[in-house]
N, C-alpha and C positions, 0 to 999 in steps of 0.2 A: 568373485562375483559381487557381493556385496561391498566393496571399494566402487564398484564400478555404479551400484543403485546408489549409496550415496554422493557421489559425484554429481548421476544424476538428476537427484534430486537440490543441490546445492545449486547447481545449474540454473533448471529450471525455477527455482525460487529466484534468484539474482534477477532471470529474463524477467521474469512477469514484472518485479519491481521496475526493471531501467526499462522496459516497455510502456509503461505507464508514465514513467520523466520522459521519454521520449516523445508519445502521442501527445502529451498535455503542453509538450515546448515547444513541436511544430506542425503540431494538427496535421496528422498522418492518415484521416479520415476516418479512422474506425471510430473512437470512444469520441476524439474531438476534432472537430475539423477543424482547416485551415485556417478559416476566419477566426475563430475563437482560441487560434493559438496563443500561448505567453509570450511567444516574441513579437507578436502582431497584436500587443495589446489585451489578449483575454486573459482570463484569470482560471487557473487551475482548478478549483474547489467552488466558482459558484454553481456552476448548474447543479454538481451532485447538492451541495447543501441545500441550496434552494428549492430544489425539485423532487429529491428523493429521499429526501429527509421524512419521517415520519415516527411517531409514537413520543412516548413520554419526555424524550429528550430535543425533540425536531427545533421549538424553540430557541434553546441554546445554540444547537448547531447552525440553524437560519441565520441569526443573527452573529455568526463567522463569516458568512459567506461575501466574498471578494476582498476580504480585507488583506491586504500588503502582506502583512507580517504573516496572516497562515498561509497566504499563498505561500512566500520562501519557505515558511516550515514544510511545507508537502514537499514541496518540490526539490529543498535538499534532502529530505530523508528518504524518497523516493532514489536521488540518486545514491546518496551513501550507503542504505541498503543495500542497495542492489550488486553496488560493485565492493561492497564487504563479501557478501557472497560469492560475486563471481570470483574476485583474489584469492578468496581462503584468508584473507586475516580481516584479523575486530573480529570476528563470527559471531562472540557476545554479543556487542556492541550493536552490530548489526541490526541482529535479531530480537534484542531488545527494542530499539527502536522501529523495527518493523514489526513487531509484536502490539509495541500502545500505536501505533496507524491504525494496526488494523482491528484493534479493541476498539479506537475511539471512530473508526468507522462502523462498528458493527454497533454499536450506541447509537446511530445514527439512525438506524435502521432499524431498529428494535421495534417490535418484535421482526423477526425473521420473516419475509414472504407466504414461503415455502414449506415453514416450518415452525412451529412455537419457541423452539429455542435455538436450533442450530444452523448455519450456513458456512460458506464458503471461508470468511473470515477466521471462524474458530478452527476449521481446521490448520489455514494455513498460518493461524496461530501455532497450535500443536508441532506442526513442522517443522516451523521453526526452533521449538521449543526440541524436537529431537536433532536439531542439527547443531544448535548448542551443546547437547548432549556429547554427541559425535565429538565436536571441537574439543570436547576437555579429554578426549581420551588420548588425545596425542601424547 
């Protein structure tokens, strides 16, 4: 049974990433639409940066927003992510890189909505961080 929760957890960690390379390459309608697709010309990272950017760091992150180069950075590590996951190999690799996304999205954000310190991000932090775990027990 527990083969079977980490799977699924490995799983759904991969989806979420290559869900997000996917909505953000061809504007799939939920997060980004069609028009504001990458292949159609938009850029991956400006609306969040620009838009939802907020607290001590919004600044810094603003002034990323649509530039070339972080565009590919998301947009590859979104894929490599995702499908390190989904393979089962890199799982390090992976999750390290999907670990600083999601750290230096959650800087973005800071403070938390919802909460003063914690959100979404840190946990799927952590998750990551046990699936690493997972991976070296082989």
């Amino acid at each position: 049974m527990k083969k079977v929760i980490w799977f699924k957890l490995r799983l759904v960690m991969g989806l979420i990433f290559l869900w997000a390379f996917f909505d953000k390459l061809l504007g799939l309608g939920f997060a980004t639409t069609k028009e504001a697709a990458w292949l159609y010309g938009g850029s991956p990272t400006y609306g969040f940066l620009t838009h939802a950017t907020r607290g001590p760091f919004a600044g810094f992150f603003q002034g990323l927003a649509g530039m070339a180069v972080v565009d590919w950075l998301f947009m590859l590590g979104l894929l490599f992510v995702g499908l390190t996951l989904l393979s089962n190999k890199f799982i390090i690799w992976g999750a390290s890189a999907g670990s600083l996304m999601l750290l230096l999205m959650y800087l973005a954000v800071f403070p938390p909505e919802n909460n003063p310190l914690l959100d979404d991000h840190i946990v799927y932090i952590l998750v990551l961080g046990l699936l690493v775990l997972k991976s070296k027990e082989r």
